[in-house]
C-alpha positions as CSV (number, residue, x, y, z in Angstrom):
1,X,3.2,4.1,2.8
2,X,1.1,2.7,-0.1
3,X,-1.6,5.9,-0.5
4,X,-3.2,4.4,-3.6
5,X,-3.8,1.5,-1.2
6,X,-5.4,3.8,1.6
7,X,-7.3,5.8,-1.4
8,X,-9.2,2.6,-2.9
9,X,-10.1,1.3,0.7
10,X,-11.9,5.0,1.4
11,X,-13.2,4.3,-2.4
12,X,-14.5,1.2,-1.6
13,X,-16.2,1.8,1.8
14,X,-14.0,-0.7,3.3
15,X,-12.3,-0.6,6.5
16,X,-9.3,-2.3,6.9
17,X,-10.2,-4.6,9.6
18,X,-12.7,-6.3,7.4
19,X,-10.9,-6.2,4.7
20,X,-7.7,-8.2,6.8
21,X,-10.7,-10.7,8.2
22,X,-11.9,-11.1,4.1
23,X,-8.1,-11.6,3.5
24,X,-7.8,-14.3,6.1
25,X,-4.7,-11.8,7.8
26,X,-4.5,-10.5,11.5
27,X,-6.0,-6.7,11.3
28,X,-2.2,-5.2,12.6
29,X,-0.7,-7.1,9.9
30,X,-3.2,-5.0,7.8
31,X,-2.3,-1.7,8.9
32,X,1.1,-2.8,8.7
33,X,0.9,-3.2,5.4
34,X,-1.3,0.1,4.7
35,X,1.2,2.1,6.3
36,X,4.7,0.6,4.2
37,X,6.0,-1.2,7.5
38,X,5.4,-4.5,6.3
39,X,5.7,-5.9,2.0
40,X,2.9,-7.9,1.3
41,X,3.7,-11.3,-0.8
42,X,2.8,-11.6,-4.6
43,X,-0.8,-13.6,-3.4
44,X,-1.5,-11.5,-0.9
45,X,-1.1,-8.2,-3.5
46,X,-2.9,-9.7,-6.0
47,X,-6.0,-10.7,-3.7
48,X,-6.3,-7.7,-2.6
49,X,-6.0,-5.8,-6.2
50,X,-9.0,-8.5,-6.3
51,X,-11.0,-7.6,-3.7
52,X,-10.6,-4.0,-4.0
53,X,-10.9,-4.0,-8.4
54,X,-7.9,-2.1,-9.0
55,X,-4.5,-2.8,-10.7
56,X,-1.7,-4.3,-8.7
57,X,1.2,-2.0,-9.7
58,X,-1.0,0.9,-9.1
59,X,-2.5,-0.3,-5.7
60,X,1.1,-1.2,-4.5
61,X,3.4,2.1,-5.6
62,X,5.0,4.1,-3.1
63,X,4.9,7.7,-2.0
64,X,7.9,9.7,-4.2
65,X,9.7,10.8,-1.0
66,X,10.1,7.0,0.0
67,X,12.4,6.1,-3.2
68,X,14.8,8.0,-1.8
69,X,17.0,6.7,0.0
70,X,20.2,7.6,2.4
71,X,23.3,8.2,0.6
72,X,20.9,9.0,-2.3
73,X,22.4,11.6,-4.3
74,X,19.7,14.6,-4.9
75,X,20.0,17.6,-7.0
76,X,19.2,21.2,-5.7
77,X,16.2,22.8,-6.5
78,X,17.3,25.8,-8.9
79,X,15.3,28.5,-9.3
């Protein structure tokens, strides 16, 4: 899930159906793309850093919890 992405659309006003139609891209390929199921392309992420006035990187970084990944080795919480 990209939540910075989610974040500027609420910022803007913008749903993402009319953002997808500004983009030239089919709405579920949209929410696709909102919701981390499907990697937008290098053009596609900067248009859209474009059209919503924000930085790439930031627009485009994951939630923590998805870095990790199975067979990932995680340290125990020590208290």
């Amino acid at each position: 899930m990209y939540p910075n992405l989610k974040l500027q659309l609420w910022k803007c006003g913008l749903r993402q159906n009319h953002v997808a139609k500004l983009l030239g891209i089919d709405a579920t390929t949209m929410s696709r793309i909102v919701n981390g199921i499907r990697e937008p392309g290098p053009e596609l992420r900067n248009s859209m850093a474009i059209l919503l006035r924000c930085d790439v990187v930031w627009l485009f970084e994951r939630q923590v919890e998805e870095k990790i990944q199975i067979g990932d080795t995680v340290e125990p919480l020590v208290e």
